[in-house]
C-alpha positions as CSV (number, residue, x, y, z in Angstrom):
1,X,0.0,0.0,0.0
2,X,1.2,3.7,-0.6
3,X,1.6,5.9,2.4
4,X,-0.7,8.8,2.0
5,X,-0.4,12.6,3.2
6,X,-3.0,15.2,3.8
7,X,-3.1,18.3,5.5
8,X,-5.9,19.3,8.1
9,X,-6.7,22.9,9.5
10,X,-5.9,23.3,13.1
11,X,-7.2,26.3,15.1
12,X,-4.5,27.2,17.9
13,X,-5.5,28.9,21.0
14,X,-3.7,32.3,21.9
15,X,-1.6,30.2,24.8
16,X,-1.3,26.7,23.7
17,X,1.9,24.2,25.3
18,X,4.8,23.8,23.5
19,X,7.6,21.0,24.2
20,X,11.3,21.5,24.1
21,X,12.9,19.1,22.0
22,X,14.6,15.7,23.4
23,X,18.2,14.3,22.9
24,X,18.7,11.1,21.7
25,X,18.7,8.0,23.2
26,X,21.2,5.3,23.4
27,X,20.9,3.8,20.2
28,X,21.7,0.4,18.8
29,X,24.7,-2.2,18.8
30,X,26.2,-3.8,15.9
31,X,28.3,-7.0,16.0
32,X,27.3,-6.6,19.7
33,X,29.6,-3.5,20.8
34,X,27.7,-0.8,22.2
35,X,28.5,2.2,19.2
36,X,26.7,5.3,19.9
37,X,25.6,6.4,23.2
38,X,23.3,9.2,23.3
39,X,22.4,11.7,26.4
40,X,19.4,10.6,28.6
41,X,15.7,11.7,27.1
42,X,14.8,14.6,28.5
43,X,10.9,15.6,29.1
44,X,8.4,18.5,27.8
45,X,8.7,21.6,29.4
46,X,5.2,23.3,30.0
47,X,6.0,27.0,28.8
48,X,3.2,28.4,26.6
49,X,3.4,31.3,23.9
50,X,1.2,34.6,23.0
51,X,2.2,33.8,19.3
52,X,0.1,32.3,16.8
53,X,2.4,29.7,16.4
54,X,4.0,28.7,20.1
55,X,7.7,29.1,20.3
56,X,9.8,27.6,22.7
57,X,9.7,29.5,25.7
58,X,11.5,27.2,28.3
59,X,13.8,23.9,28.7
60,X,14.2,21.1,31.0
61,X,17.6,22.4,31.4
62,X,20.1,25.0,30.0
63,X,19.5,28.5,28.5
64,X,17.1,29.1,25.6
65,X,20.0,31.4,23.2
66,X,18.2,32.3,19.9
67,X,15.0,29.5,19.9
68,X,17.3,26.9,20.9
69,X,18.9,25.6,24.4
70,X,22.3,24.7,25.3
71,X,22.2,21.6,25.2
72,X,19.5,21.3,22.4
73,X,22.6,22.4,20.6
74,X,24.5,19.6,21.3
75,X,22.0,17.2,20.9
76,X,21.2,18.2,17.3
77,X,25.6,18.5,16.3
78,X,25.5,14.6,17.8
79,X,22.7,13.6,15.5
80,X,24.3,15.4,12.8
81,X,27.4,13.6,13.0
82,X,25.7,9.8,13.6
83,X,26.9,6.9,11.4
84,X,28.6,4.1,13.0
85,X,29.2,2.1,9.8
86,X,30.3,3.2,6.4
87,X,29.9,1.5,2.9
88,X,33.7,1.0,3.2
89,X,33.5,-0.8,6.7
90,X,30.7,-3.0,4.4
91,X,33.8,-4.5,2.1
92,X,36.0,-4.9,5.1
93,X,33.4,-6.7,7.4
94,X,31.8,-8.9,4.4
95,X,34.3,-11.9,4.9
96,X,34.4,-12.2,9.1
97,X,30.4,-12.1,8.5
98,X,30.4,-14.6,5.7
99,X,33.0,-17.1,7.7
100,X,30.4,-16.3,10.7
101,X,27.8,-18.0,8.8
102,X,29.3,-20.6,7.4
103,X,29.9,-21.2,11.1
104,X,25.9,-20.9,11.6
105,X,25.2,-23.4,9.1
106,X,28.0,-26.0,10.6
107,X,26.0,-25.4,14.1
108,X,22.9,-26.5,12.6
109,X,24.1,-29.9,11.2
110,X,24.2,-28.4,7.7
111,X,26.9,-29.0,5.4
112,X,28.3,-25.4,3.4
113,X,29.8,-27.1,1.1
114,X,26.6,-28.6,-0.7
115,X,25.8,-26.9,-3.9
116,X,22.4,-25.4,-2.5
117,X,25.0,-23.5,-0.1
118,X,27.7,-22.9,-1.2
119,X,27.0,-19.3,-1.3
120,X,24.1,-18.9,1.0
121,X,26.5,-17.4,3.7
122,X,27.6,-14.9,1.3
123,X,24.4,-14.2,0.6
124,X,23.1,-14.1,4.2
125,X,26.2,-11.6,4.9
126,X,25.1,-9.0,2.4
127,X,21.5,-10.0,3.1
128,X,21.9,-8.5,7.0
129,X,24.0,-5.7,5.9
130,X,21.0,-4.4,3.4
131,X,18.5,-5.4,6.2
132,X,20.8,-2.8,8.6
133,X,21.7,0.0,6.1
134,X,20.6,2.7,8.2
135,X,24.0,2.2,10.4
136,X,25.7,3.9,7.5
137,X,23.2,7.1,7.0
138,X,23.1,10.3,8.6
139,X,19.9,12.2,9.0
140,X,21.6,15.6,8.4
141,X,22.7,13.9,5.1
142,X,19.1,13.7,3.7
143,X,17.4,16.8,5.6
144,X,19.9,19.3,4.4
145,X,18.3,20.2,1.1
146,X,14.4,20.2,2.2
147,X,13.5,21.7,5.0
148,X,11.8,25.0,3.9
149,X,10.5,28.0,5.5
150,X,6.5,28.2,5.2
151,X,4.1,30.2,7.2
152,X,1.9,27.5,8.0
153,X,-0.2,26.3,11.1
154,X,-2.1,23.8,9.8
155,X,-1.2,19.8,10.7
156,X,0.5,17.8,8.5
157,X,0.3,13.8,8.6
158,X,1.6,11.0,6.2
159,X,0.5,8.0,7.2
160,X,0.8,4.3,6.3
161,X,4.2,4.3,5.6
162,X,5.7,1.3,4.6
163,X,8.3,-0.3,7.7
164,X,10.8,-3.1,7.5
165,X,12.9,-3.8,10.5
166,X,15.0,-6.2,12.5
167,X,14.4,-7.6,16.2
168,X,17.6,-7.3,18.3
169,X,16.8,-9.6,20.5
170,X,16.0,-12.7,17.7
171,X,17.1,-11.0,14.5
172,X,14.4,-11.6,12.7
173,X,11.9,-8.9,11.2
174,X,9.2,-7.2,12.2
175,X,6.9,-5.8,9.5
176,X,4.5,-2.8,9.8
177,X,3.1,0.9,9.0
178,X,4.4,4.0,10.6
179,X,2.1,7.5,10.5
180,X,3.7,10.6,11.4
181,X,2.1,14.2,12.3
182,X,3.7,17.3,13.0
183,X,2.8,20.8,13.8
184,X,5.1,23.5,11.6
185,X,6.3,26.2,13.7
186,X,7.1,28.0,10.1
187,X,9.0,24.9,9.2
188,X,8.3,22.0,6.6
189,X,9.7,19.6,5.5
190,X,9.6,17.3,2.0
191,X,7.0,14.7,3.3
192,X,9.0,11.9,1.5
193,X,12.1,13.1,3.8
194,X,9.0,11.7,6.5
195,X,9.6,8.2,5.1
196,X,13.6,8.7,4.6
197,X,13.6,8.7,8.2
198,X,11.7,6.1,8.9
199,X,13.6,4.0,6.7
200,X,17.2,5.4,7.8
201,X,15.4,3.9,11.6
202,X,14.0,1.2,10.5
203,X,17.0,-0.3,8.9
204,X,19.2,-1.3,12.4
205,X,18.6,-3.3,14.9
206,X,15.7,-2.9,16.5
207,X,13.0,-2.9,19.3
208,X,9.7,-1.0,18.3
209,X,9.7,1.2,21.4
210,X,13.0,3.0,20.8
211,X,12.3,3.0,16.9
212,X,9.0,5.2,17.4
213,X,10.9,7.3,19.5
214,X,13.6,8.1,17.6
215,X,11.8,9.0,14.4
216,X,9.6,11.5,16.8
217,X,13.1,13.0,17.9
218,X,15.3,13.0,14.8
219,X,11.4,15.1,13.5
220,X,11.6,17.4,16.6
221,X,15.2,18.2,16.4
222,X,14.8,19.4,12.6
223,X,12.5,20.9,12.5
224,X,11.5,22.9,15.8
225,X,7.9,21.8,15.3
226,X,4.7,22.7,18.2
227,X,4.7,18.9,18.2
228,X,5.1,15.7,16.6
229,X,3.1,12.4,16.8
230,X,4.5,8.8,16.0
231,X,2.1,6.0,16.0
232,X,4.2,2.2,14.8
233,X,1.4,-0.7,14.3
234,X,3.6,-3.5,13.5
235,X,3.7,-7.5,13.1
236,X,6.7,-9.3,14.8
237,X,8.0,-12.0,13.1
238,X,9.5,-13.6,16.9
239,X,6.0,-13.9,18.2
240,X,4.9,-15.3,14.9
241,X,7.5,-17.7,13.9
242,X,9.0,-19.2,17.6
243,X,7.6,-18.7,20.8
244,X,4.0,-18.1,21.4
245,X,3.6,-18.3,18.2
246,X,0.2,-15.8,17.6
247,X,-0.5,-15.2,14.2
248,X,-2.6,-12.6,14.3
249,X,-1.1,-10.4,16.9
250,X,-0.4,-6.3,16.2
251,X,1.9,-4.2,18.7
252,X,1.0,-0.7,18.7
253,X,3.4,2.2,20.0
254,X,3.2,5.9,20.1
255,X,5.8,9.0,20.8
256,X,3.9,11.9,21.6
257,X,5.8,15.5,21.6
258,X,5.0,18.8,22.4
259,X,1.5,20.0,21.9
260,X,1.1,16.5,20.7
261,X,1.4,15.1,24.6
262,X,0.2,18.1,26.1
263,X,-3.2,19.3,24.7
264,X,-5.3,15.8,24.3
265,X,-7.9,17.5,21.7
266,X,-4.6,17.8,19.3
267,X,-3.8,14.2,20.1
268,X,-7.4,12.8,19.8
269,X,-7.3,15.3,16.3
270,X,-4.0,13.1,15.1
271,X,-5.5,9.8,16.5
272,X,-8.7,10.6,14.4
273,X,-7.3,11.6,11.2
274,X,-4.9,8.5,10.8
275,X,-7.4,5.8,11.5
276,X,-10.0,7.2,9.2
Protein backbone atom coordinates (compact mmCIF):
# COMPACT_ATOMS: atom_id res chain seq x y z
CA UNK A 1 0.00 0.00 0.00
CA UNK A 2 1.21 3.72 -0.58
CA UNK A 3 1.58 5.92 2.42
CA UNK A 4 -0.74 8.75 2.03
CA UNK A 5 -0.42 12.57 3.19
CA UNK A 6 -2.98 15.23 3.75
CA UNK A 7 -3.06 18.28 5.50
CA UNK A 8 -5.93 19.34 8.14
CA UNK A 9 -6.72 22.87 9.48
CA UNK A 10 -5.90 23.32 13.13
CA UNK A 11 -7.18 26.34 15.10
CA UNK A 12 -4.55 27.20 17.95
CA UNK A 13 -5.53 28.92 20.95
CA UNK A 14 -3.66 32.31 21.87
CA UNK A 15 -1.58 30.16 24.85
CA UNK A 16 -1.29 26.72 23.66
CA UNK A 17 1.93 24.15 25.33
CA UNK A 18 4.77 23.84 23.49
CA UNK A 19 7.65 21.00 24.15
CA UNK A 20 11.32 21.52 24.14
CA UNK A 21 12.88 19.09 21.95
CA UNK A 22 14.56 15.66 23.39
CA UNK A 23 18.16 14.30 22.94
CA UNK A 24 18.72 11.11 21.66
CA UNK A 25 18.75 8.01 23.24
CA UNK A 26 21.25 5.34 23.43
CA UNK A 27 20.95 3.80 20.21
CA UNK A 28 21.74 0.38 18.80
CA UNK A 29 24.67 -2.21 18.84
CA UNK A 30 26.18 -3.83 15.95
CA UNK A 31 28.26 -6.98 15.95
CA UNK A 32 27.29 -6.60 19.72
CA UNK A 33 29.64 -3.54 20.84
CA UNK A 34 27.70 -0.80 22.24
CA UNK A 35 28.50 2.24 19.17
CA UNK A 36 26.68 5.31 19.90
CA UNK A 37 25.61 6.41 23.22
CA UNK A 38 23.34 9.19 23.31
CA UNK A 39 22.38 11.67 26.36
CA UNK A 40 19.37 10.57 28.58
CA UNK A 41 15.69 11.71 27.10
CA UNK A 42 14.84 14.57 28.54
CA UNK A 43 10.90 15.59 29.09
CA UNK A 44 8.37 18.52 27.84
CA UNK A 45 8.74 21.62 29.37
CA UNK A 46 5.19 23.26 30.04
CA UNK A 47 5.99 27.03 28.79
CA UNK A 48 3.15 28.42 26.65
CA UNK A 49 3.39 31.30 23.91
CA UNK A 50 1.22 34.64 22.98
CA UNK A 51 2.23 33.83 19.27
CA UNK A 52 0.09 32.33 16.76
CA UNK A 53 2.38 29.70 16.42
CA UNK A 54 4.03 28.66 20.14
CA UNK A 55 7.66 29.07 20.27
CA UNK A 56 9.84 27.55 22.74
CA UNK A 57 9.66 29.48 25.69
CA UNK A 58 11.50 27.23 28.27
CA UNK A 59 13.85 23.92 28.65
CA UNK A 60 14.17 21.13 30.96
CA UNK A 61 17.64 22.42 31.41
CA UNK A 62 20.14 25.00 29.99
CA UNK A 63 19.50 28.54 28.53
CA UNK A 64 17.14 29.11 25.60
CA UNK A 65 19.95 31.38 23.19
CA UNK A 66 18.23 32.35 19.87
CA UNK A 67 15.02 29.50 19.88
CA UNK A 68 17.32 26.95 20.92
CA UNK A 69 18.88 25.57 24.39
CA UNK A 70 22.31 24.74 25.30
CA UNK A 71 22.24 21.62 25.20
CA UNK A 72 19.47 21.28 22.39
CA UNK A 73 22.56 22.40 20.59
CA UNK A 74 24.47 19.61 21.34
CA UNK A 75 22.01 17.15 20.88
CA UNK A 76 21.22 18.25 17.27
CA UNK A 77 25.60 18.47 16.28
CA UNK A 78 25.47 14.56 17.83
CA UNK A 79 22.70 13.56 15.47
CA UNK A 80 24.25 15.44 12.82
CA UNK A 81 27.40 13.57 13.03
CA UNK A 82 25.66 9.82 13.61
CA UNK A 83 26.86 6.87 11.40
CA UNK A 84 28.63 4.12 13.02
CA UNK A 85 29.23 2.12 9.84
CA UNK A 86 30.26 3.24 6.40
CA UNK A 87 29.93 1.46 2.87
CA UNK A 88 33.68 0.98 3.21
CA UNK A 89 33.48 -0.82 6.69
CA UNK A 90 30.66 -3.02 4.39
CA UNK A 91 33.75 -4.48 2.07
CA UNK A 92 36.03 -4.88 5.11
CA UNK A 93 33.36 -6.73 7.40
CA UNK A 94 31.80 -8.90 4.42
CA UNK A 95 34.26 -11.85 4.95
CA UNK A 96 34.38 -12.18 9.08
CA UNK A 97 30.35 -12.11 8.46
CA UNK A 98 30.42 -14.64 5.67
CA UNK A 99 32.99 -17.11 7.68
CA UNK A 100 30.37 -16.34 10.68
CA UNK A 101 27.78 -17.97 8.81
CA UNK A 102 29.34 -20.62 7.43
CA UNK A 103 29.88 -21.19 11.06
CA UNK A 104 25.93 -20.94 11.57
CA UNK A 105 25.16 -23.40 9.12
CA UNK A 106 27.97 -26.03 10.57
CA UNK A 107 25.99 -25.41 14.08
CA UNK A 108 22.94 -26.49 12.59
CA UNK A 109 24.14 -29.91 11.20
CA UNK A 110 24.22 -28.44 7.71
CA UNK A 111 26.94 -29.02 5.44
CA UNK A 112 28.30 -25.44 3.40
CA UNK A 113 29.75 -27.08 1.06
CA UNK A 114 26.63 -28.55 -0.72
CA UNK A 115 25.79 -26.92 -3.89
CA UNK A 116 22.38 -25.36 -2.53
CA UNK A 117 24.98 -23.54 -0.07
CA UNK A 118 27.66 -22.93 -1.15
CA UNK A 119 26.96 -19.26 -1.29
CA UNK A 120 24.13 -18.94 0.97
CA UNK A 121 26.49 -17.36 3.68
CA UNK A 122 27.60 -14.91 1.33
CA UNK A 123 24.37 -14.21 0.55
CA UNK A 124 23.09 -14.12 4.17
CA UNK A 125 26.16 -11.55 4.88
CA UNK A 126 25.12 -9.02 2.35
CA UNK A 127 21.48 -9.98 3.11
CA UNK A 128 21.95 -8.48 6.99
CA UNK A 129 24.01 -5.66 5.92
CA UNK A 130 21.03 -4.40 3.45
CA UNK A 131 18.47 -5.37 6.23
CA UNK A 132 20.84 -2.84 8.63
CA UNK A 133 21.71 0.00 6.09
CA UNK A 134 20.56 2.70 8.24
CA UNK A 135 23.99 2.19 10.40
CA UNK A 136 25.75 3.88 7.46
CA UNK A 137 23.15 7.13 6.96
CA UNK A 138 23.05 10.26 8.62
CA UNK A 139 19.95 12.20 8.99
CA UNK A 140 21.60 15.63 8.38
CA UNK A 141 22.66 13.89 5.12
CA UNK A 142 19.09 13.68 3.73
CA UNK A 143 17.45 16.85 5.56
CA UNK A 144 19.88 19.25 4.43
CA UNK A 145 18.29 20.23 1.10
CA UNK A 146 14.44 20.15 2.20
CA UNK A 147 13.47 21.75 5.02
CA UNK A 148 11.77 24.97 3.93
CA UNK A 149 10.48 28.03 5.47
CA UNK A 150 6.47 28.15 5.24
CA UNK A 151 4.08 30.22 7.16
CA UNK A 152 1.91 27.52 7.95
CA UNK A 153 -0.15 26.33 11.12
CA UNK A 154 -2.09 23.81 9.82
CA UNK A 155 -1.22 19.81 10.67
CA UNK A 156 0.54 17.81 8.46
CA UNK A 157 0.26 13.85 8.64
CA UNK A 158 1.62 10.98 6.24
CA UNK A 159 0.53 7.96 7.21
CA UNK A 160 0.82 4.29 6.31
CA UNK A 161 4.22 4.31 5.59
CA UNK A 162 5.71 1.27 4.62
CA UNK A 163 8.26 -0.30 7.69
CA UNK A 164 10.78 -3.13 7.46
CA UNK A 165 12.89 -3.81 10.53
CA UNK A 166 14.98 -6.24 12.51
CA UNK A 167 14.35 -7.56 16.24
CA UNK A 168 17.58 -7.33 18.26
CA UNK A 169 16.80 -9.60 20.49
CA UNK A 170 15.99 -12.70 17.66
CA UNK A 171 17.08 -10.97 14.47
CA UNK A 172 14.36 -11.58 12.73
CA UNK A 173 11.89 -8.88 11.19
CA UNK A 174 9.23 -7.17 12.18
CA UNK A 175 6.95 -5.83 9.50
CA UNK A 176 4.47 -2.84 9.77
CA UNK A 177 3.10 0.93 8.95
CA UNK A 178 4.35 3.96 10.57
CA UNK A 179 2.09 7.51 10.55
CA UNK A 180 3.67 10.61 11.44
CA UNK A 181 2.15 14.19 12.29
CA UNK A 182 3.70 17.30 13.04
CA UNK A 183 2.77 20.76 13.78
CA UNK A 184 5.11 23.53 11.55
CA UNK A 185 6.34 26.17 13.74
CA UNK A 186 7.05 28.01 10.13
CA UNK A 187 9.01 24.93 9.17
CA UNK A 188 8.29 22.01 6.63
CA UNK A 189 9.68 19.58 5.47
CA UNK A 190 9.63 17.26 2.01
CA UNK A 191 6.96 14.66 3.27
CA UNK A 192 8.99 11.90 1.53
CA UNK A 193 12.05 13.08 3.81
CA UNK A 194 9.04 11.67 6.47
CA UNK A 195 9.57 8.15 5.14
CA UNK A 196 13.57 8.71 4.62
CA UNK A 197 13.59 8.72 8.21
CA UNK A 198 11.70 6.08 8.88
CA UNK A 199 13.62 3.98 6.69
CA UNK A 200 17.24 5.38 7.84
CA UNK A 201 15.42 3.87 11.63
CA UNK A 202 14.02 1.16 10.47
CA UNK A 203 17.04 -0.28 8.92
CA UNK A 204 19.18 -1.25 12.43
CA UNK A 205 18.65 -3.33 14.87
CA UNK A 206 15.67 -2.91 16.50
CA UNK A 207 12.96 -2.87 19.28
CA UNK A 208 9.69 -1.05 18.33
CA UNK A 209 9.69 1.20 21.39
CA UNK A 210 12.96 2.95 20.77
CA UNK A 211 12.32 2.99 16.93
CA UNK A 212 9.00 5.24 17.38
CA UNK A 213 10.93 7.30 19.53
CA UNK A 214 13.59 8.15 17.61
CA UNK A 215 11.78 9.02 14.39
CA UNK A 216 9.63 11.51 16.75
CA UNK A 217 13.06 13.03 17.94
CA UNK A 218 15.34 13.03 14.83
CA UNK A 219 11.41 15.11 13.48
CA UNK A 220 11.58 17.35 16.58
CA UNK A 221 15.19 18.15 16.38
CA UNK A 222 14.84 19.41 12.55
CA UNK A 223 12.49 20.90 12.46
CA UNK A 224 11.52 22.87 15.82
CA UNK A 225 7.88 21.79 15.29
CA UNK A 226 4.68 22.72 18.17
CA UNK A 227 4.75 18.91 18.18
CA UNK A 228 5.11 15.73 16.58
CA UNK A 229 3.12 12.42 16.82
CA UNK A 230 4.46 8.79 15.97
CA UNK A 231 2.10 6.03 15.96
CA UNK A 232 4.16 2.15 14.79
CA UNK A 233 1.44 -0.66 14.27
CA UNK A 234 3.58 -3.51 13.53
CA UNK A 235 3.74 -7.53 13.12
CA UNK A 236 6.67 -9.28 14.83
CA UNK A 237 7.95 -12.03 13.06
CA UNK A 238 9.50 -13.57 16.86
CA UNK A 239 6.03 -13.88 18.23
CA UNK A 240 4.92 -15.33 14.93
CA UNK A 241 7.47 -17.75 13.94
CA UNK A 242 8.97 -19.23 17.64
CA UNK A 243 7.63 -18.75 20.77
CA UNK A 244 4.03 -18.13 21.42
CA UNK A 245 3.59 -18.29 18.17
CA UNK A 246 0.22 -15.82 17.59
CA UNK A 247 -0.49 -15.18 14.15
CA UNK A 248 -2.61 -12.62 14.31
CA UNK A 249 -1.12 -10.35 16.94
CA UNK A 250 -0.44 -6.25 16.18
CA UNK A 251 1.88 -4.21 18.75
CA UNK A 252 1.02 -0.72 18.69
CA UNK A 253 3.42 2.22 20.04
CA UNK A 254 3.17 5.89 20.12
CA UNK A 255 5.82 9.04 20.78
CA UNK A 256 3.94 11.95 21.61
CA UNK A 257 5.81 15.54 21.56
CA UNK A 258 5.01 18.83 22.41
CA UNK A 259 1.51 20.03 21.94
CA UNK A 260 1.13 16.50 20.72
CA UNK A 261 1.43 15.07 24.62
CA UNK A 262 0.15 18.15 26.13
CA UNK A 263 -3.16 19.30 24.71
CA UNK A 264 -5.34 15.83 24.31
CA UNK A 265 -7.88 17.50 21.71
CA UNK A 266 -4.63 17.77 19.27
CA UNK A 267 -3.82 14.17 20.11
CA UNK A 268 -7.45 12.77 19.78
CA UNK A 269 -7.34 15.27 16.31
CA UNK A 270 -3.96 13.13 15.12
CA UNK A 271 -5.48 9.80 16.51
CA UNK A 272 -8.71 10.60 14.37
CA UNK A 273 -7.30 11.56 11.17
CA UNK A 274 -4.92 8.50 10.84
CA UNK A 275 -7.38 5.76 11.51
CA UNK A 276 -10.00 7.22 9.23
Amino acid sequence: MTSHLFTHTHTLSLRLPVCCCSNFCSILMDYGKPLVKGGKAEGLSGGTTSVKMPMPSGAVTGAWVNGHSEWQRGAAAQWQEERTRSIEDNQLNLPSLEAAYSSILKGLGEDPERQGLLKTPWRAATAMQFFTKGYQEKISDILNDAIFDEDHDEMVIVKDIDMFSMCEHHLVPFIGKVSIGYLPNRKVIGVSKLARIVEIYSRRLQVQERLTKQIAKAITEALQPAGVGVVIEATHMCMVMRGVQKMNSKTVTSTMLGVFREDPKTREEFLTLIKN
